[in-house]
C-alpha positions as a LaTeX table, in Angstrom:
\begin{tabular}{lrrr}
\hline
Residue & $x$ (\AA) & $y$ (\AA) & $z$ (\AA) \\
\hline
Unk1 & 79.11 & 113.81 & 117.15 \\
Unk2 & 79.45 & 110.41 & 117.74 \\
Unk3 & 78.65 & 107.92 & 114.37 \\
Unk4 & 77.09 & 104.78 & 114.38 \\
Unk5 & 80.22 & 101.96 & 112.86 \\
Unk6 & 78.67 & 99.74 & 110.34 \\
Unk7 & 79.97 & 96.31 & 111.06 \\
Unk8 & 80.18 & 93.04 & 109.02 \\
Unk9 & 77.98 & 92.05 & 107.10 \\
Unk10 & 76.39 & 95.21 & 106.28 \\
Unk11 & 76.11 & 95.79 & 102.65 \\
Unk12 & 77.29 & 99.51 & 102.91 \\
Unk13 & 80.70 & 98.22 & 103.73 \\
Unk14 & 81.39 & 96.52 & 100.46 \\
Unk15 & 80.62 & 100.05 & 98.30 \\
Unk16 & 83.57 & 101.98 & 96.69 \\
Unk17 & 83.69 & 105.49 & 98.13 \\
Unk18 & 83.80 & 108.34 & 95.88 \\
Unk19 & 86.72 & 111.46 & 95.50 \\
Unk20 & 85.68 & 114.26 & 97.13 \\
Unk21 & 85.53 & 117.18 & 95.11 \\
Unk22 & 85.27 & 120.33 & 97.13 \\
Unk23 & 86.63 & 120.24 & 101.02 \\
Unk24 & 83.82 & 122.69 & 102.72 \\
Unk25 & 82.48 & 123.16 & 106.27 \\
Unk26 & 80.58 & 119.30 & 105.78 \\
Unk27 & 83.74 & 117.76 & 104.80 \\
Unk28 & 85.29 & 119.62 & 108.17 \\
Unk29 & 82.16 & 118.57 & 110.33 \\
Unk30 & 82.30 & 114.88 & 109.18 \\
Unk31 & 86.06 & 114.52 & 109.78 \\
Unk32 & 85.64 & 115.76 & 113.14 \\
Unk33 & 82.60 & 113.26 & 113.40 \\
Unk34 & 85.22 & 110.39 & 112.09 \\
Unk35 & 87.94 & 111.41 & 114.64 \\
Unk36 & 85.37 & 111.62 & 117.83 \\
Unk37 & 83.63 & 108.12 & 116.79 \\
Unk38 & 87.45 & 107.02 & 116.41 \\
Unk39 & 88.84 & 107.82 & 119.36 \\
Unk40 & 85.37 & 106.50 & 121.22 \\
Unk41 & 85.32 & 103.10 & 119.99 \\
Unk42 & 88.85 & 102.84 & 120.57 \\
Unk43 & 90.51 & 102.86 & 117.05 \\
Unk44 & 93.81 & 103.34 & 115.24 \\
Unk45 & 91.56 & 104.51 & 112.23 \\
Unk46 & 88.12 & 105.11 & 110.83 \\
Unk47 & 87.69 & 105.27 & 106.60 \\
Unk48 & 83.83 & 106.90 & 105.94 \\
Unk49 & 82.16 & 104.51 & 104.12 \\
Unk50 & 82.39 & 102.42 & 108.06 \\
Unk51 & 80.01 & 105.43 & 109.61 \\
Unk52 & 77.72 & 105.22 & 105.91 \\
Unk53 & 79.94 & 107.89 & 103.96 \\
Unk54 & 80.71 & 106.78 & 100.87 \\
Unk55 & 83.65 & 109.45 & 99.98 \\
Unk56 & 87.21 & 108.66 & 99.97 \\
Unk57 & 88.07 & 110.21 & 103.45 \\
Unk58 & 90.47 & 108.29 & 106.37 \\
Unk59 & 91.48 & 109.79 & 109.85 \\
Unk60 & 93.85 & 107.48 & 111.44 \\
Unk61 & 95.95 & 108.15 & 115.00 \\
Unk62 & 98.44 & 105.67 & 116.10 \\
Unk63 & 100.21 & 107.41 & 118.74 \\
Unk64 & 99.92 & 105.16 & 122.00 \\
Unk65 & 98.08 & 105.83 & 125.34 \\
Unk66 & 100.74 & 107.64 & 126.95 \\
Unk67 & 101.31 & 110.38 & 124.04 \\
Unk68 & 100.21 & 113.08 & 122.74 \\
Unk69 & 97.02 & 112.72 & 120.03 \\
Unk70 & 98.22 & 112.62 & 116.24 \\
Unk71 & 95.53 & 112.90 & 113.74 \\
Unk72 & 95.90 & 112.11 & 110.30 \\
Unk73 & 93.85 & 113.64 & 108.39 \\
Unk74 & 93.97 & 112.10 & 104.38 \\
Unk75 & 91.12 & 112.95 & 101.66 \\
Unk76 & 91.11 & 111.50 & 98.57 \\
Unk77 & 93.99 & 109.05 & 99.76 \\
Unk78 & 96.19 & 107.10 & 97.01 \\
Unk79 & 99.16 & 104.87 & 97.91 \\
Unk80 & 102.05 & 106.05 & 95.15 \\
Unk81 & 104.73 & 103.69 & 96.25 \\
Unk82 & 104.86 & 100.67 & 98.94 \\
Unk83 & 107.52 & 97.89 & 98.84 \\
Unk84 & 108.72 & 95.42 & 101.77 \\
Unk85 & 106.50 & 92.93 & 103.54 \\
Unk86 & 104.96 & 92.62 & 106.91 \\
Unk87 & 102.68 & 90.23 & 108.09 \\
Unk88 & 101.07 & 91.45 & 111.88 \\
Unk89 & 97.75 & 90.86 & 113.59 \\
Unk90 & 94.73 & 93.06 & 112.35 \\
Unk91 & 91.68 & 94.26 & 113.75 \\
Unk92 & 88.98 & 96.41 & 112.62 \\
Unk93 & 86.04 & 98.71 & 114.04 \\
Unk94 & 83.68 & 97.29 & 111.30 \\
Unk95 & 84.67 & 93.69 & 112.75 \\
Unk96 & 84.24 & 93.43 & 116.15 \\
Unk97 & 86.01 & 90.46 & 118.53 \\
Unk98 & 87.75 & 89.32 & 115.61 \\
Unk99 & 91.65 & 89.38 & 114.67 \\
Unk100 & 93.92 & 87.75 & 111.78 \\
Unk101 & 97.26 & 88.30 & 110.49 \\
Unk102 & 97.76 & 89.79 & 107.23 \\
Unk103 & 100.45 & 90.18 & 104.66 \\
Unk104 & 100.48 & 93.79 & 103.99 \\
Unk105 & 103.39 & 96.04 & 102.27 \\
Unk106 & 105.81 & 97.45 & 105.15 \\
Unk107 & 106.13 & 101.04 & 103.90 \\
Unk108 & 104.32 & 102.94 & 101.96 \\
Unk109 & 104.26 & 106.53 & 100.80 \\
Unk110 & 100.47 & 108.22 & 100.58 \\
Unk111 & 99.83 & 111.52 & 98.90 \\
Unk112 & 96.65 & 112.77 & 99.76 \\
Unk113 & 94.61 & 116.40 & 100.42 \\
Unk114 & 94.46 & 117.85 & 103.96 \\
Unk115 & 91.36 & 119.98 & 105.16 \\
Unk116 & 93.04 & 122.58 & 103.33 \\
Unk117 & 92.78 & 120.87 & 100.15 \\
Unk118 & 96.99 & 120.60 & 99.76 \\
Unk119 & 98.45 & 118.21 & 98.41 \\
Unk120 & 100.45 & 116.15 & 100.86 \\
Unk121 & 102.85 & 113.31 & 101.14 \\
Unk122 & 103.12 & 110.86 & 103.88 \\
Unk123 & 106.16 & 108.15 & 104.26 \\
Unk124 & 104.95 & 105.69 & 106.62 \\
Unk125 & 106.10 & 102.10 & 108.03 \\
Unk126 & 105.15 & 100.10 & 110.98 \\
Unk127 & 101.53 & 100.16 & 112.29 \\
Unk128 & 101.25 & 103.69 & 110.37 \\
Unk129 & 101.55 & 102.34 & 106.97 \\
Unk130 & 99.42 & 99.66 & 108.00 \\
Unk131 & 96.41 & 101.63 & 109.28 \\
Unk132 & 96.99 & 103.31 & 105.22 \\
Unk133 & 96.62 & 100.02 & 103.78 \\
Unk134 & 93.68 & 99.15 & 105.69 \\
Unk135 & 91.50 & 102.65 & 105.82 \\
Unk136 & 92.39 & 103.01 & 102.42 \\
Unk137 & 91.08 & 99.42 & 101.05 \\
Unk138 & 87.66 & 100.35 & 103.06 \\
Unk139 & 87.13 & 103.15 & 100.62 \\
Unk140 & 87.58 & 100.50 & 97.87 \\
Unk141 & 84.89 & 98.39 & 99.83 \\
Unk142 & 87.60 & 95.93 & 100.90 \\
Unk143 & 87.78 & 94.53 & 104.68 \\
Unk144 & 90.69 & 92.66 & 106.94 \\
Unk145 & 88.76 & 89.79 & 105.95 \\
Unk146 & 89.38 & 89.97 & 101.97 \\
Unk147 & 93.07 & 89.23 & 102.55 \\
Unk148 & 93.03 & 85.74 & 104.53 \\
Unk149 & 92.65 & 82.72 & 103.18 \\
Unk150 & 89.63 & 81.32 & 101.96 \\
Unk151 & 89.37 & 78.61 & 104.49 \\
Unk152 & 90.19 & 81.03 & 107.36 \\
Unk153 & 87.54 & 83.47 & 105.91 \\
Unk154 & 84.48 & 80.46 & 105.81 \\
Unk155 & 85.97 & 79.88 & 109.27 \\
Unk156 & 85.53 & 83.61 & 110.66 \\
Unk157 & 82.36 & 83.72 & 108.60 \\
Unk158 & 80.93 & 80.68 & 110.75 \\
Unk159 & 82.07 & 81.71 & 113.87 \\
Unk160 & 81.13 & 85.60 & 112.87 \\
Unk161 & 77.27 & 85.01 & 112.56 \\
Unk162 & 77.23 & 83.34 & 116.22 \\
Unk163 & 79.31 & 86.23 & 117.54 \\
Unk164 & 76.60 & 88.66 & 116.54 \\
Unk165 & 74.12 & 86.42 & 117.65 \\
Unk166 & 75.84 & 86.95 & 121.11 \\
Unk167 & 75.87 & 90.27 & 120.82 \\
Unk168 & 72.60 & 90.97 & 119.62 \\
Unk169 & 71.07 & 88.81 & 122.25 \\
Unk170 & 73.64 & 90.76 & 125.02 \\
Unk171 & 72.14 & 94.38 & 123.47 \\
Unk172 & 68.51 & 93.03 & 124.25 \\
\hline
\end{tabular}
């Protein structure tokens, strides 16, 4: 089923998610909820606190138009290691029509449960490690947004409110 995304400047967003403790047939249902709503919106990744989920849950899926479908599937996500820098354009479901670069590690290594409930290790770089960074600070309530400057961010915050103005007034 297809989930609502909370966007900017719902409340919800800024909440810290909490562990999940058991991995049952709801945890399985909302994950495939997450992935669907993903792939709809079109995303790179969805962290459930965006559909109203406040547990510490991320499906992410960076594999390009022309290949195959790779879902990630990472509960209870931590980040044990991350060095190197990158600084590349972000975007985010929970932000629509907006973009900004930010400084972000360039690897990372994420252990985290599957549906299973193993314990798993991912090495990532590149837009992978990334999309970890990013999914993972929404279960900490943090957006994009938190990481640019504060000038930039009363600039996006100006120009934010009149963008959903537009859209609200385009959705009537």
């Amino acid at each position: 089923m297809i989930r609502t995304i909370l966007t900017f400047p719902d409340p919800e967003l800024k909440k810290k998610s909490l562990p999940v403790t058991v991995i049952n047939d709801k945890t399985r249902e909302l994950v495939r909820d997450m992935a669907e709503t993903m792939y709809d919106a079109p995303g790179v990744g969805l962290a459930a606190p965006q559909i109203g989920v406040h547990q510490r849950i991320i499906v992410i899926d960076v594999a390009g138009k022309d290949e195959e479908p790779n879902l990630i599937v990472a509960i209870n996500p931590v980040i044990v290691h991350a060095d190197g820098e990158s600084y590349e354009e972000e975007g985010c479901l929970s932000v629509p029509k907006y973009a900004a670069n930010v400084r972000r590690h360039a690897r990372v290594v994420i252990k985290a449960l599957n549906l299973d409930g193993e314990e798993v290790t991912c090495k990532a770089d590149g837009l992978l490690a990334i999309a970890f960074q990013h999914e993972i600070d929404h279960l900490d309530g943090i957006l994009f947004v938190d990481h640019i400057s504060p000038l930039k961010r009363e600039i996006f915050k100006r120009k934010y409110r009149r963008t959903i103005e537009e859209m609200q007034e385009h959705n009537r």
